[in-house]
C-alpha positions as CSV (number, residue, x, y, z in Angstrom):
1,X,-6.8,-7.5,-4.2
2,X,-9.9,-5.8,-5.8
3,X,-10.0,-2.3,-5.3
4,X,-13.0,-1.0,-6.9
5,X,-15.3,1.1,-5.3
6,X,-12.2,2.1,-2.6
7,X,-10.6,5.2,-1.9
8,X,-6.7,4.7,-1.2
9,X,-5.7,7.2,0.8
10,X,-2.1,7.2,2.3
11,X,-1.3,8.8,6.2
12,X,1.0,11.7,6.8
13,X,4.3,9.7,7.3
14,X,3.7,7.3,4.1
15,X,3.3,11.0,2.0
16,X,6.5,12.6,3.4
17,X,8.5,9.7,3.6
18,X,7.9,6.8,1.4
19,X,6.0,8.1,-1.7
20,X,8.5,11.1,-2.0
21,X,11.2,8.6,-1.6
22,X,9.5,6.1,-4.3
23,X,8.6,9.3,-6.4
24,X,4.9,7.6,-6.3
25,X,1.8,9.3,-6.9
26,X,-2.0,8.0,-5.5
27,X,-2.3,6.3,-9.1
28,X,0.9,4.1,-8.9
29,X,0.2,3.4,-5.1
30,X,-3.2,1.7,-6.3
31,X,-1.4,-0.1,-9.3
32,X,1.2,-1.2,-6.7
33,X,-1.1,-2.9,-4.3
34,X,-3.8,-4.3,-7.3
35,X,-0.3,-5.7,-8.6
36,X,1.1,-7.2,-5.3
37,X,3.5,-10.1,-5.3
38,X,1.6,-11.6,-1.8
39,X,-0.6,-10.0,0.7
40,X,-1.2,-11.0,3.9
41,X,-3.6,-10.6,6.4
42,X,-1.6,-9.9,9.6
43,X,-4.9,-8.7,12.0
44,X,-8.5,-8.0,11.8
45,X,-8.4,-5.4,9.1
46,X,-4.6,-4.6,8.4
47,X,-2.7,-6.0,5.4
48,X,1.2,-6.2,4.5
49,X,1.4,-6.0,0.6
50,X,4.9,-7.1,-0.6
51,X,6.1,-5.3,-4.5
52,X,8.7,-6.5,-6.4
53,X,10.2,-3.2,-8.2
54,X,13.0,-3.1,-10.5
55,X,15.6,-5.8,-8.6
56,X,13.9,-4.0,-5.2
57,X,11.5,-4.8,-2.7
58,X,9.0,-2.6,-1.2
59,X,6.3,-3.9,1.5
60,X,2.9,-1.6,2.3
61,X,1.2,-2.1,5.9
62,X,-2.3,-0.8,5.2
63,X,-5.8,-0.8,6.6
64,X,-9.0,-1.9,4.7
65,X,-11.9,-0.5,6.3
66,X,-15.0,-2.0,4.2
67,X,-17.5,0.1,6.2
68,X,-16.0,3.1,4.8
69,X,-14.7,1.6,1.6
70,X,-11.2,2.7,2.2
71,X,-7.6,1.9,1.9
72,X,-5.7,3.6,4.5
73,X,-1.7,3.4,4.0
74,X,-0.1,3.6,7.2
75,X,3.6,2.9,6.1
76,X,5.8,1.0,3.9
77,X,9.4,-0.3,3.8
78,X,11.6,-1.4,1.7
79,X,14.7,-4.0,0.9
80,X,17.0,-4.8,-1.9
């Protein structure tokens, strides 16, 4: 997904939950979802990006608002 020009900025819960668990910083969420295995459209402007991560699985629900030019990260999960 092309990213230029777009702010990426996570919510609340993905901050306190997901990127301290992942030990991930604005930079490496950006790298994450540029590098994406699959993304998939799953509604009228929100996304699920699916990462493959040393033999782990992380996906990212966000929200691409082009009017604003903005990724917004509402949460992520993660398998193994």
């Amino acid at each position: 997904m092309d990213l230029i020009g777009y702010e990426v900025r996570p919510s609340k819960h993905f901050i306190l939950t997901w990127m301290r668990k992942w030990d991930w910083d604005i930079y490496s969420l950006r790298k994450a979802i540029e590098n994406a295995d699959k993304i998939e459209k799953v509604g009228k402007t929100k996304y699920e990006a699916y990462i493959k991560t040393r033999g782990s699985s992380k996906k990212l629900i966000f929200i691409k608002d082009d009017d604003y030019k903005e990724i917004f990260i509402i949460t992520g999960a993660e398998g193994k």
